[in-house]
NUKEDREN-239899 format. One record per atom (N, C-alpha, C, O): y, z, x. Coordinates in steps of 0.001 Angstrom, whole numbers, plus 500000, padded with zeros to 6 digits. Atoms other than C-alpha are relative to their C-alpha. Layout:
! residues N
YZX;...
END
This chain:
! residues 93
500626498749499588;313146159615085028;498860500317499026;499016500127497820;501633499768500515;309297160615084015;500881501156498812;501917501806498950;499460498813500363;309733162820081291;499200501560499939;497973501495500002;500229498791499323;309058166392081838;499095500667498815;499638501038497774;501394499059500480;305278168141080392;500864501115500048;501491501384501073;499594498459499651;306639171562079605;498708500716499185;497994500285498279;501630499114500488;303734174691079159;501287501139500003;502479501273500281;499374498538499663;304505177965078994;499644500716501105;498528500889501596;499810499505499014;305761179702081531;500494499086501363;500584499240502581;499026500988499121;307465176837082830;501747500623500007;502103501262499017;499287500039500128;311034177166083974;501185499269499877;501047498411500748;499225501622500061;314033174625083269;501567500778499816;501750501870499279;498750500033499991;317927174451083715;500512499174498718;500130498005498651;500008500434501185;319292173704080182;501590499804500179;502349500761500338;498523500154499464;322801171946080853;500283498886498834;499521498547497929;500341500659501088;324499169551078980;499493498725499348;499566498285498201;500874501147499935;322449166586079790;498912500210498819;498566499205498198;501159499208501173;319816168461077199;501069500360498411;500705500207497245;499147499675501291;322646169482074656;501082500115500245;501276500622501350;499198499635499966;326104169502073920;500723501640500234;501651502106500897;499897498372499892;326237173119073613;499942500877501344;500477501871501836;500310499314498409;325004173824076810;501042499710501487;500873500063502654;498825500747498775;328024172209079041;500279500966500652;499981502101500280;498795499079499113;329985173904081419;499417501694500037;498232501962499840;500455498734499929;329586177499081699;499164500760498909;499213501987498817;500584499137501337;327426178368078480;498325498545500655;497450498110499907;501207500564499637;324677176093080696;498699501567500381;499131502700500593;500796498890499683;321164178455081395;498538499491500521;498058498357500503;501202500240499311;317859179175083164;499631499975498108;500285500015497066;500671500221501414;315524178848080229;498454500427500646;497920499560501339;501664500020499704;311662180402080994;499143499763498434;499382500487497467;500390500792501470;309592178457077928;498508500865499556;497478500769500223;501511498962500370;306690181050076093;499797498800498698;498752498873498051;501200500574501362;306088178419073150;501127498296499948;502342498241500132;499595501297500320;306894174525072544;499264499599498547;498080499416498267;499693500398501231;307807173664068985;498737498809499591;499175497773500091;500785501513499863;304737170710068205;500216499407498480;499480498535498020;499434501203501011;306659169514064925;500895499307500555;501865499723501189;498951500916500185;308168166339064972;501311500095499450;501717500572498390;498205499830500364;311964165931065207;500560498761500152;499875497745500028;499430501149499679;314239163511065928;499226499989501392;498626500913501941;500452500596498937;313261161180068918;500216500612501090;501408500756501365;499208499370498635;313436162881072176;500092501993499825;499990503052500444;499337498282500333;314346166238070897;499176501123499717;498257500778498974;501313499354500486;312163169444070479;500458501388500130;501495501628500748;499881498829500538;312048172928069537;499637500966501238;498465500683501488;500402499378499246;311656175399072325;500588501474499964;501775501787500051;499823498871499970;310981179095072123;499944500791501451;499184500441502354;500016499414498729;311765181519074935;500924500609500812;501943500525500126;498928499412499530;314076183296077274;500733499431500820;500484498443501511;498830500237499244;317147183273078770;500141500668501238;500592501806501105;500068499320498937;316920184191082519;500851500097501141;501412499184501747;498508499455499549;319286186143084338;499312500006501556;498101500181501693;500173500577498699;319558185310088630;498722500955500187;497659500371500394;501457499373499371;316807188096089403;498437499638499220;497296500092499298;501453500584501198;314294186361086860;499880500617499545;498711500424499209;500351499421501221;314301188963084445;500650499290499099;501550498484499330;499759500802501521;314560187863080564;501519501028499503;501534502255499600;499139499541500222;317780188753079473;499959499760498176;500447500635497460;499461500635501245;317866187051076002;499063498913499278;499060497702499500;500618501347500418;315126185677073492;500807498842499081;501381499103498023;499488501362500643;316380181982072476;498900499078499068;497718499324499307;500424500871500930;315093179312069736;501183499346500559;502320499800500427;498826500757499840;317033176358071354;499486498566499197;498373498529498671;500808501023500357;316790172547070154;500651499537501008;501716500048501354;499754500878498937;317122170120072880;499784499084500047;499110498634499120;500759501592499862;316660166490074419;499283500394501172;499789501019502103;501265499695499649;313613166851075884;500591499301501677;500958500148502492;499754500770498787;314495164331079074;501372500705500630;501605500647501838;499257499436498905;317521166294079826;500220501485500652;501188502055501157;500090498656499700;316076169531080486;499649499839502179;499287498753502630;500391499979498810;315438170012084334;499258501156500926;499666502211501410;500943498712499152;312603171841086129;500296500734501119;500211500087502163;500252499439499317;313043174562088067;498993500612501196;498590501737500899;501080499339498782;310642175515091303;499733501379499344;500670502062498932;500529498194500298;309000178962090290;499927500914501224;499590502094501127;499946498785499303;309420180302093762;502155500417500184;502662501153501031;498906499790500142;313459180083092613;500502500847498901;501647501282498789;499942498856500975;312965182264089698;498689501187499554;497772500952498767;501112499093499748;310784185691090277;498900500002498648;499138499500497549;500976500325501299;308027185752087846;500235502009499635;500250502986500384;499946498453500304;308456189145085714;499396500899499980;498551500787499092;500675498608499382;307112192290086786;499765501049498930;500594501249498042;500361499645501184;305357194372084630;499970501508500176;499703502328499298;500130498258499406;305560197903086865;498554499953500726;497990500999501048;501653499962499547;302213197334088150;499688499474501508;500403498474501582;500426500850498693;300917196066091984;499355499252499283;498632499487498314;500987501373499837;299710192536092200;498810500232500527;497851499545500176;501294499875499153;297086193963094560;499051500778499165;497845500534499126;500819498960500751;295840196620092381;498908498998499049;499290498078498326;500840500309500482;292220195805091177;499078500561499145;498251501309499665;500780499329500465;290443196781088196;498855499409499245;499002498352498630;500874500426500389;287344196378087075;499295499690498386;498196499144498287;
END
């Protein structure tokens, strides 16, 4: 499997293919605001960002470490993008 470009504002399922820690029910959405760019062990990398609860709001900022190849991307029309109180339509100049 290709391994997975993450940016911010990407979202990913963090299970325990990515870390021991993450198995079974302590698995999570993960939305990514910053990627770690020091070197770690092989594979593995530093990712800042939240923990997102079923309606896509941020429930919980995380610092996780992971294996990079066993994180898994989420579709973004499966987790709402967060709302800031504001219309999308509203235009200002």
């Amino acid at each position: 499997m290709p391994q997975v470009v993450l940016r911010p504002g990407d979202v990913v399922h963090v299970g325990a293919d990515a870390s021991v820690q993450f198995s079974g029910d302590r698995a999570l959405t993960f939305r990514v605001i910053r990627v770690d760019p020091r070197v770690t062990y092989d594979g593995w990398i530093w990712l800042d960002g939240y923990v997102v609860g079923p309606g896509g709001n941020a429930l919980q900022r995380r610092r996780i470490f992971v294996r990079q190849d066993g994180l898994r991307p989420i579709r973004a029309s499966r987790v709402p993008a967060p709302r800031n109180g504001s219309p999308r339509s509203a235009h200002r100049p």
